[in-house]
C-alpha positions in Angstrom: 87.1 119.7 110.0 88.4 122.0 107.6 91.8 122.8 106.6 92.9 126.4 106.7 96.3 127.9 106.9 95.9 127.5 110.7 95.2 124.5 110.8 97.7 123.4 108.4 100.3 125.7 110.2 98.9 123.3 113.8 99.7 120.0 111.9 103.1 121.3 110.4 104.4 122.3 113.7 103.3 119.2 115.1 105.0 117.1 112.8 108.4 118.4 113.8 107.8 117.6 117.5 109.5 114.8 119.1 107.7 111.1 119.0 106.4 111.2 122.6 104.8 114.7 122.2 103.1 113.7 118.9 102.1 110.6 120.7 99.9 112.8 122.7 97.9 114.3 120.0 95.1 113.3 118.3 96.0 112.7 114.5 93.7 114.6 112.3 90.9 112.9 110.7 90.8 112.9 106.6 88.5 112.5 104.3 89.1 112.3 100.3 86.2 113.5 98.2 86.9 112.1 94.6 84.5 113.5 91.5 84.6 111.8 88.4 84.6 113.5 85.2 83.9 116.9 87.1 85.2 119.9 85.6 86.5 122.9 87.5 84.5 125.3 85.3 81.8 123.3 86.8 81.7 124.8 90.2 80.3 128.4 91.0 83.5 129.6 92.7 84.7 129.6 88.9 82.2 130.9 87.2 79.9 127.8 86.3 76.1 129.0 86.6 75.4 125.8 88.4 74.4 126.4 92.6 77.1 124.4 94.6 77.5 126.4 97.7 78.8 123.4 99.6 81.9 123.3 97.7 82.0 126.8 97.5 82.0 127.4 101.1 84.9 124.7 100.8 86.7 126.9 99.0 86.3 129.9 100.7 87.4 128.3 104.0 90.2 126.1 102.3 92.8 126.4 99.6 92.0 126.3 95.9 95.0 125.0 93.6 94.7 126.2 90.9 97.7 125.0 88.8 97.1 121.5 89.1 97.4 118.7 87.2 96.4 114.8 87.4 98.7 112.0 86.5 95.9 111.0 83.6 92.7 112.0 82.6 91.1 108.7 82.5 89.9 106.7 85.2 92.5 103.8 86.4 95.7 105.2 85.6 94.7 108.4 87.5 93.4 106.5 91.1 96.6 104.1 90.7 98.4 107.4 91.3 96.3 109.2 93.4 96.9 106.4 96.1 100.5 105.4 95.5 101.9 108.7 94.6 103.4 107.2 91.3 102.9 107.6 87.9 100.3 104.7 86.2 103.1 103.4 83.9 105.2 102.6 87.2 102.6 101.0 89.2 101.9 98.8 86.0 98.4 100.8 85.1 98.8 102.7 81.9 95.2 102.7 80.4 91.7 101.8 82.0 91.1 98.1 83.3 88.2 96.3 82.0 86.0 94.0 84.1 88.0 91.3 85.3 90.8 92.4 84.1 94.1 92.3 86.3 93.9 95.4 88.8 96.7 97.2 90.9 99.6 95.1 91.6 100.1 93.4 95.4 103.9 95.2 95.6 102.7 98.1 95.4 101.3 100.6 98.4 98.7 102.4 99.2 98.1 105.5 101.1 94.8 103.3 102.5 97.7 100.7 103.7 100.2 104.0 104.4 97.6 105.4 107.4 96.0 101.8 108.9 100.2 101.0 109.9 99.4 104.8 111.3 96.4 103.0 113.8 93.4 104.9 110.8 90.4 103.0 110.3 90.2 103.3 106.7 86.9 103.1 104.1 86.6 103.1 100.2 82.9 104.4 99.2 82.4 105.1 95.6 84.0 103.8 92.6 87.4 101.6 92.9 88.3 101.0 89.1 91.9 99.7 90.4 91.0 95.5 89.8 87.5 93.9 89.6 88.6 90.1 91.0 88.2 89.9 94.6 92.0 89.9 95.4 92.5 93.2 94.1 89.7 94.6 96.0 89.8 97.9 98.4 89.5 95.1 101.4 93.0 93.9 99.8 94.6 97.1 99.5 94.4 98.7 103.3 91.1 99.8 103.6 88.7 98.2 106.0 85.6 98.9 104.7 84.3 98.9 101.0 81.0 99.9 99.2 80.9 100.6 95.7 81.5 99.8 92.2 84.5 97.7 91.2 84.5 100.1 87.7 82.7 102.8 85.7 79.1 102.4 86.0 79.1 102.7 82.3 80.4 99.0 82.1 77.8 96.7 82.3 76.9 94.9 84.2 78.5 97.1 87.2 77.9 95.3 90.2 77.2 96.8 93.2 79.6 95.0 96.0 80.2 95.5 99.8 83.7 94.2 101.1 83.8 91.2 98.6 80.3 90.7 98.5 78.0 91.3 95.4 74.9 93.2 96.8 73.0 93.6 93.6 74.3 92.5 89.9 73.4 95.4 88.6 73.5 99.3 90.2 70.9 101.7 89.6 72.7 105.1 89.0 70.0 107.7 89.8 70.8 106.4 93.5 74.5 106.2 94.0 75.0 109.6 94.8 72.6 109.2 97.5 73.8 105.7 98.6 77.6 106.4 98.3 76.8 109.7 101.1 74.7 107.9 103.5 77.7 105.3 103.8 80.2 107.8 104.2 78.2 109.3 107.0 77.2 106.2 108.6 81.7 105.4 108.4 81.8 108.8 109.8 80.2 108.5 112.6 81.0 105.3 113.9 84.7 105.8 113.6 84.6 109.4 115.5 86.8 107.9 118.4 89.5 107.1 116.5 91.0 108.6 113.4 89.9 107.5 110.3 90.7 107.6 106.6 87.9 108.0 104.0 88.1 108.1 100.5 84.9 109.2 98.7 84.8 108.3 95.6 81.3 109.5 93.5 81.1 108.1 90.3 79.3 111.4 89.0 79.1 112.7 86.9 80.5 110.2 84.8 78.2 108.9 82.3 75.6 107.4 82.4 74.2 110.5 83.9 71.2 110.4 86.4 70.2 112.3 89.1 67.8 111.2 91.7 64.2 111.8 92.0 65.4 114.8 94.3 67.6 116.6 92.1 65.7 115.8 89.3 65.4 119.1 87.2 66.4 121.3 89.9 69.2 122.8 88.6 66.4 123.8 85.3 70.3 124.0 83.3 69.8 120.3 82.5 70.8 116.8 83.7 74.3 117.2 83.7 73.8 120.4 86.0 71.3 118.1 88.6 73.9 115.5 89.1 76.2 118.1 89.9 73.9 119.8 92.4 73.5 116.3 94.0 77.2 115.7 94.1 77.3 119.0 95.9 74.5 118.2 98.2 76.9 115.0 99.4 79.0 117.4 100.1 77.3 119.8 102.6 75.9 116.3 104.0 79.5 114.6 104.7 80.9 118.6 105.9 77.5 118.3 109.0 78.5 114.8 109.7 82.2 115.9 110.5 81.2 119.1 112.5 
């Protein structure tokens, strides 16, 4: 479902009703599309020459903020505050983890942990980069479901894992785009009777780059430009499976 100002308006007002009455409503769904390395300049509705009508339709129908900043511009410092709302040097993750290194520490919470006390079913899809060993995990830190990359699929090995469990030891990356949506959708639509919490995270277009068979050359403005197409193809797919 998109949010507009209506909608947004809807959710405000309910917030400030009584307990019972909000008791009675049906607590909107939300889903957390995550891009990594993707520039703004990047996306048609800003000028980029590369086709992404999915996000722009996003934009169109949503909000665009555009004096915004993130906590860091690298990747671990910059998800440990996405889902704590603290800065990385206060949740004890200044600079990038390595594999098997450490990961985001147990006192601290997330907004996955935040919503399932709120009755969400919750799911991390994508990239984590927050703590490789298995007790750092998403499955550790409030989400219910996981299937991804424990880091950047630029450090290798980077295994691909589901909950706790290593699926393959090492991930092609012409196919995560592709994998990393038909999960989402699959979450999507088996948690439609109840709300749910999911947290997309694409590891494009993060080097290394590649696009899949599909996308391959489409964009004719060169790879960087297909993985972005692709990335905005996951979007129109996971915006169907909500309507």
């Amino acid at each position: 479902m998109t949010l507009n100002r209506r909608r947004f308006l809807m959710y405000a007002a309910a917030a400030a009703l009584p307990a019972a009455a909000r008791s009675q409503q049906r607590q909107p769904n939300i889903v957390m599309i995550y891009a990594d390395d993707l520039g703004y300049g990047d996306l048609s509705c800003y000028g980029s020459p590369i086709a992404t009508p999915n996000l722009d339709r996003m934009a169109e129908e949503g909000a665009r903020f555009t004096n915004f900043y993130s906590a860091s511009p690298v990747c671990s410092p910059s998800r440990a505050a996405l889902l704590t709302g603290r800065y990385p040097t206060r949740v004890d993750v200044p600079v990038v983890l390595s594999p098997g290194e450490g990961g985001l520490p147990d006192s601290e919470t997330t907004l996955a942990q935040v919503l399932k006390t709120a009755g969400y079913r919750t799911a991390c899809i994508g990239k984590w980069h927050l703590g490789s060993p298995a007790r750092f995990l998403p499955t550790n830190r409030g989400f219910d479901e996981f299937f991804g990359v424990p880091y950047s699929a630029d450090m290798t090995p980077c295994p691909l894992i589901r909950d706790t469990t290593v699926m393959a030891p090492a991930v092609d990356v012409s196919v995560l785009t592709t994998r990393f949506t038909q999960e989402a959708v699959d979450f999507i639509n088996r948690s439609k009777d109840s709300p749910f919490f999911l947290y997309l995270a694409h590891t494009a277009p993060h080097l290394p780059l590649a696009a899949s068979a599909r996308f391959a050359g489409k964009s004719g403005l060169g790879e960087y430009a297909d993985v972005v197409q692709e990335l905005d193809w996951s979007i129109g797919q996971v915006m169907a499976a909500l309507q």
